[in-house]
C-alpha positions in Angstrom: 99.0 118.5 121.1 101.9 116.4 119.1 102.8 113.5 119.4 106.0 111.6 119.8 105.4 108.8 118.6 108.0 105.7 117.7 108.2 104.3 114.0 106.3 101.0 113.3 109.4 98.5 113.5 110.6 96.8 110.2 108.1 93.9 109.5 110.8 92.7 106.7 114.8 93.1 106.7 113.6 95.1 103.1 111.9 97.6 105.1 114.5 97.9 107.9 115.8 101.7 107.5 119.8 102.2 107.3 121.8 102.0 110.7 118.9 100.0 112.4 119.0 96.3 114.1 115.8 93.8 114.1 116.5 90.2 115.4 115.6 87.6 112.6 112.2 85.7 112.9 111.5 83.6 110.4 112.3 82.7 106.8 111.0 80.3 104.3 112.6 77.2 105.2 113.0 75.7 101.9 114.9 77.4 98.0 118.7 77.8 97.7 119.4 81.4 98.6 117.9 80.5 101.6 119.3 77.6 102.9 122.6 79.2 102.2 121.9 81.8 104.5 121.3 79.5 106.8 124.3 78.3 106.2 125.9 81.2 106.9 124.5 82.2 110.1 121.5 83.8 109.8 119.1 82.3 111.8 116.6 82.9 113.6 117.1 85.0 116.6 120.5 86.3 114.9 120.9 90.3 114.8 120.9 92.0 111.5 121.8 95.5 110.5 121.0 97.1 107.5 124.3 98.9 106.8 123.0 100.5 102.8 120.6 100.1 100.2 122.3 100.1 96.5 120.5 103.6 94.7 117.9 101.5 93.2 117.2 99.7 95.9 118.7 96.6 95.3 120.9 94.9 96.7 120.5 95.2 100.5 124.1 95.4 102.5 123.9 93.9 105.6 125.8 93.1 108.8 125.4 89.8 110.5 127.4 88.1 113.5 130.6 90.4 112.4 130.7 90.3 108.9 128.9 91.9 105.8 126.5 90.0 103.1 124.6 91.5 100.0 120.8 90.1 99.3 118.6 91.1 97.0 115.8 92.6 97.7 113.2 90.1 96.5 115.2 88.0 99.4 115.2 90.0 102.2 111.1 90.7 101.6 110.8 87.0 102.9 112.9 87.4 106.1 110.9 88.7 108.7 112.0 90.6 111.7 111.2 91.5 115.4 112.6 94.4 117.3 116.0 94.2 118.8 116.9 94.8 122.3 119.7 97.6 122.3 123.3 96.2 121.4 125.4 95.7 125.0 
């Protein structure tokens, strides 16, 4: 008997695979990087999608409230997600 089973959502955007959407939970609140992407948007609640991964790994391209932003991926390891509803 298989089963069917879902993937474990994303618990950081570094772990989020290609094409998929996780709402922002939480990121540390303080360091520059950071409060720049505040600054830019991303906040908690906001929808992310990770759009592609360099071929090393790093840097991450994502796509957040219509545009698209590069982070490394020692960042986005400290920006934690929660599953998205599906996009309306």
């Amino acid at each position: 008997m298989s089963s069917s089973a879902m993937p474990a959502p994303a618990a950081n955007l570094a772990q989020l695979s290609v094409g998929s959407s996780a709402l922002v939970k939480a990121y540390p609140a303080t360091g520059v990087a950071f409060t720049r992407l505040r600054e830019m948007g991303l906040l908690p609640g906001t929808r992310v999608t990770l759009i592609r991964v360099a071929p090393l790994g790093d840097p991450l391209e994502i796509q957040v409230r219509g545009y698209r932003l590069s982070l490394r991926k020692s960042e986005a390891e400290h920006i934690l997600l929660e599953p998205a509803p599906p996009a309306a």
